[in-house]
C-alpha positions in Angstrom: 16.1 -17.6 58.5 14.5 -18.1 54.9 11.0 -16.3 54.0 8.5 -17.7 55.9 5.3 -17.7 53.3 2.2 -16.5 55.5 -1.6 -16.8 54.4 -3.6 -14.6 56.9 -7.5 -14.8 57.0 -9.5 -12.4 58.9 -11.6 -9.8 58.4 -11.2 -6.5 55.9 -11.5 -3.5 58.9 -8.9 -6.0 61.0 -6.5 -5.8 58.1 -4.1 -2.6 58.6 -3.5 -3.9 62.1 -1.8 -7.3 60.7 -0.3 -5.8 57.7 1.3 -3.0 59.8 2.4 -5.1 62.5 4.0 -8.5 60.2 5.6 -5.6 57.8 8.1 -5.4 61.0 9.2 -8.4 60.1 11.6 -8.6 56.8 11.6 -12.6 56.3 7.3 -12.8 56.4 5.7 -13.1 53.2 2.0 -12.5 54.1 -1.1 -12.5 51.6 -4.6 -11.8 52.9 -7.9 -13.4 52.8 -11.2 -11.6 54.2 -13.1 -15.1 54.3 -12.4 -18.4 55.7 -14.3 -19.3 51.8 -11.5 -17.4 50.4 -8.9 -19.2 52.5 -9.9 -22.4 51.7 -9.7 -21.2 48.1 -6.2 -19.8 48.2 -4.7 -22.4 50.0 -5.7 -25.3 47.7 -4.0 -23.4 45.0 -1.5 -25.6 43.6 0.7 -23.1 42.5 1.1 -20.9 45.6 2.7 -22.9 48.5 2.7 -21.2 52.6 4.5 -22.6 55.5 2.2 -20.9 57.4 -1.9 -20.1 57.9 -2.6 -17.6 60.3 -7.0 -17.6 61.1 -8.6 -15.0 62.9 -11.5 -16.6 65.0 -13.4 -13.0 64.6 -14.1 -14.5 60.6 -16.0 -16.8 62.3 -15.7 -20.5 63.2 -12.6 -21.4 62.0 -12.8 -25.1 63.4 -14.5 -26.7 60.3 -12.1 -24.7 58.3 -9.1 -26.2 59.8 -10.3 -29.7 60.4 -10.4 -29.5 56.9 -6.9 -27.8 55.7 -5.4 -30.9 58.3 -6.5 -33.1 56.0 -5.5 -31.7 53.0 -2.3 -30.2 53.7 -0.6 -32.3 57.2 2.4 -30.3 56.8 1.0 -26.8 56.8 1.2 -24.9 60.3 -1.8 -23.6 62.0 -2.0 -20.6 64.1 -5.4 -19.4 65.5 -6.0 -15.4 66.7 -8.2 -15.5 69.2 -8.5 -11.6 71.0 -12.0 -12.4 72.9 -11.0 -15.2 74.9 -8.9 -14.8 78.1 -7.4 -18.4 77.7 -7.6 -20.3 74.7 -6.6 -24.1 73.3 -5.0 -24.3 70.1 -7.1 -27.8 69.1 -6.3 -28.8 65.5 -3.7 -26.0 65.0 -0.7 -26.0 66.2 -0.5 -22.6 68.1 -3.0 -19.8 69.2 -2.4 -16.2 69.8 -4.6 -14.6 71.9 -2.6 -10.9 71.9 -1.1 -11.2 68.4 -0.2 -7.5 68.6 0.9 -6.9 72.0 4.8 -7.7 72.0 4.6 -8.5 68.4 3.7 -12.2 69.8 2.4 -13.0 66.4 5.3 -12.7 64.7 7.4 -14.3 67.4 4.7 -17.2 67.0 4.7 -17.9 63.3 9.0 -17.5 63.7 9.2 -19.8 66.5 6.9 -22.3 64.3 8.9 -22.0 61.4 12.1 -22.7 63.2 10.8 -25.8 65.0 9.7 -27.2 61.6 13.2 -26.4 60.1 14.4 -28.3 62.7 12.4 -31.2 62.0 13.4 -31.4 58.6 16.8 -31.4 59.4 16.4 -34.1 61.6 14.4 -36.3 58.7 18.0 -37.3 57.3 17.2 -40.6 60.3 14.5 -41.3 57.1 15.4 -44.7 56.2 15.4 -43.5 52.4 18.1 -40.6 53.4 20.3 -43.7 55.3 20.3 -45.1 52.4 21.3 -42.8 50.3 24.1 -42.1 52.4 25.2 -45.6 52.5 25.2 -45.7 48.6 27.3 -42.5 48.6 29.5 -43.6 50.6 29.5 -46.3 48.3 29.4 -45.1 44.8 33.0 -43.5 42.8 33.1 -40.0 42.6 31.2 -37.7 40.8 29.2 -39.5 37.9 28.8 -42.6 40.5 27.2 -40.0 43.4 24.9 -38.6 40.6 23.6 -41.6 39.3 23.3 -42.9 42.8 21.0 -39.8 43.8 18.8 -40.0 40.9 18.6 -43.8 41.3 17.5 -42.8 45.1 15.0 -40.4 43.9 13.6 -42.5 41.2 12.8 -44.9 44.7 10.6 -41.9 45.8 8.4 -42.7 43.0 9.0 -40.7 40.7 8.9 -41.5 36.6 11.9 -39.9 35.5 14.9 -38.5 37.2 17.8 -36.2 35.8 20.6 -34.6 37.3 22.4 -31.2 35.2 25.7 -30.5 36.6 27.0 -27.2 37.2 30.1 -26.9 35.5 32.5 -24.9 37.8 33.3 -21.7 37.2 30.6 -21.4 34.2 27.1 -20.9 33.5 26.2 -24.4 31.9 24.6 -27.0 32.6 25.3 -30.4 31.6 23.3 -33.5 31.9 25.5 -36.1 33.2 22.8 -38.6 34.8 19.0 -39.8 34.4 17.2 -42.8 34.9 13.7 -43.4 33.3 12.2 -44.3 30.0 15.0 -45.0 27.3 12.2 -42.6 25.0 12.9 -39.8 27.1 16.0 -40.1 28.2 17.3 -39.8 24.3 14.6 -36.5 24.1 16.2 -34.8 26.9 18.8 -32.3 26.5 22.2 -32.5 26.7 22.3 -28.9 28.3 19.8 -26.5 30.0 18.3 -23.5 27.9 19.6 -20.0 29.7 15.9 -19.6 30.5 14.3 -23.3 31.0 13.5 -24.2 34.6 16.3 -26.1 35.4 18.5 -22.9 34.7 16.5 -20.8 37.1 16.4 -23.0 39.7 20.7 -23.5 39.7 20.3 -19.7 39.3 17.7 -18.7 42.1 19.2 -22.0 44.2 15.2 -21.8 45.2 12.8 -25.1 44.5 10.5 -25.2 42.0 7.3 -27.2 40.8 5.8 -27.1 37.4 2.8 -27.9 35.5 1.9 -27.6 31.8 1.3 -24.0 31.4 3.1 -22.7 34.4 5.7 -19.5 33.6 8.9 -22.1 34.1 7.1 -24.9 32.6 9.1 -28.0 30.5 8.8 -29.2 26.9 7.7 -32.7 28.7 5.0 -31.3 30.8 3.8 -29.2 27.6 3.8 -32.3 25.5 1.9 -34.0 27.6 4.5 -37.2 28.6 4.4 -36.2 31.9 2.1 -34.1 34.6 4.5 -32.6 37.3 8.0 -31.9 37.6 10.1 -30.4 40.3 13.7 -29.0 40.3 15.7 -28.9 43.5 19.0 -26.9 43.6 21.7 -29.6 44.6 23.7 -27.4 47.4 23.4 -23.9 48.4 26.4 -21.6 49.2 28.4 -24.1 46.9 26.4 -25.5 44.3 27.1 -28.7 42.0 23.6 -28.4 39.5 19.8 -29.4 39.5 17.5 -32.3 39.9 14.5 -32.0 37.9 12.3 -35.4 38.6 8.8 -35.7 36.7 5.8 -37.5 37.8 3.1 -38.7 35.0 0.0 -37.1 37.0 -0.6 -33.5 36.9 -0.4 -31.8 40.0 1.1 -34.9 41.7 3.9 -33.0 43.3 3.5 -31.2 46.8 5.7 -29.6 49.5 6.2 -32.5 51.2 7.4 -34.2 48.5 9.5 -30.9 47.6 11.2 -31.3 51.0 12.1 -34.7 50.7 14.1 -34.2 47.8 15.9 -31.0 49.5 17.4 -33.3 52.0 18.3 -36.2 48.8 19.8 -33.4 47.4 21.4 -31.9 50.4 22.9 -35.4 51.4 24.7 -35.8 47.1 25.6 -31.6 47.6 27.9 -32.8 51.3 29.4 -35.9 49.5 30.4 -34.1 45.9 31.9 -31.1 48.5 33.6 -33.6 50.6 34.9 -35.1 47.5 36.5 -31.8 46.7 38.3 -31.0 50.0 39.8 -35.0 49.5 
């Protein structure tokens, strides 16, 4: 399994105990909060992204706390501590643990969530918007005519501008070989990625990524102004064929959930390109 990002909230003198228990576990990446104020804070940071909120009902009521967090952020998993109650409901979240460290249930708890929602997403590709895609893969001539057909898909999504780099085999560069958008920007975009830009990282890391003007892998577009947001989205994994990099003209118009729709976009051009190959 991929690192599972974790924000835990509870209080200072509780800390050792959670940071020596979840540092059993290699694929948690946990930061702490010591106030469910904090938590709130950290979590509606739009440039740090968790799969995962772990609150400790010893903070205090967590209810309000959560009610809220559901309605900002569906997607984001839940898991209440509660170690004074004998039997406990989970309400709004999505699990409770009411011996987090006794069996290292905690950890089980936060894995076994993080699996289900894998699966989930996985089984998203019934999305009408993924059926589609496939159908115009199926479709489209090989190569250029998947790539255009993916950022045409992705442009549906409603995004501003969408471009796809290709990976050239064997090589380190980048070539941009498709885009759909404004006929300003698609003449000021260039022809291949900078070693350093974002688009590079991401084929290099094979990891996600959203920007915003003044982030560390920012874009001359999102620095200029023309547009807001932009995320790139490694197209495969083990084998891979490039990078998406869509834009959006509102800053900070980009979340998860829109990060994880394009994964599976991208995961459905990355199996026809590979299947093209093996033909």
């Amino acid at each position: 399994m991929s690192t599972i990002s974790v924000l835990v909230a509870t209080q200072a003198a509780s800390m050792a105990r959670y940071r020596e228990n979840l540092a059993k576990e290699p694929t948690l990446n946990v930061t702490y909060a010591t106030s469910l104020e904090s938590a709130h804070e950290t979590l509606r940071d739009s440039s740090k992204h968790f799969d995962v909120f772990v609150a400790d009902n010893a903070l205090g009521d967590t209810f309000e706390l959560i009610r809220a967090v559901r309605l900002e952020k569906p997607r984001l998993l839940i898991l209440t501590v509660d170690e004074e109650a004998d039997f406990s409901m989970p309400g709004r979240a999505d699990d409770v643990s009411l011996t987090p460290f006794k069996d290292d249930e905690l950890i089980r708890k936060i894995k076994r969530l993080a699996e289900e929602r894998r699966l989930e997403t996985v089984r998203a590709d019934a999305l009408p918007p993924i059926r589609n895609l496939a159908k115009a893969l199926a479709k489209a001539t090989k190569g250029l005519g998947k790539q255009q057909a993916a950022v045409s898909a992705i442009m549906d999504l409603g995004y501003d501008h969408v471009a796809f780099y290709a990976l050239e085999p064997g090589k380190n560069t980048l070539t941009l070989t498709a885009q759909m958008g404004d006929n300003v920007v698609m003449n000021a975009m260039p022809q291949r990625a900078e070693p350093n830009s974002l688009v590079a990282m991401v084929a290099q890391s094979g990891k996600s990524q959203i920007a915003v003007r003044g982030t560390a892998q920012s874009h001359f577009l999102l620095e200029k102004g023309r547009f807001g947001s932009a995320v790139a989205v490694s197209v495969g994994q083990s084998m891979r064929f490039g990078v998406v990099i869509a834009f959006r003209e509102p800053p900070n118009s980009i979340s998860q959930e829109h990060v994880i729709m394009l994964e599976l976009v991208c995961a459905q051009l990355a199996s026809s390109l590979a299947k093209d190959q093996r033909e």
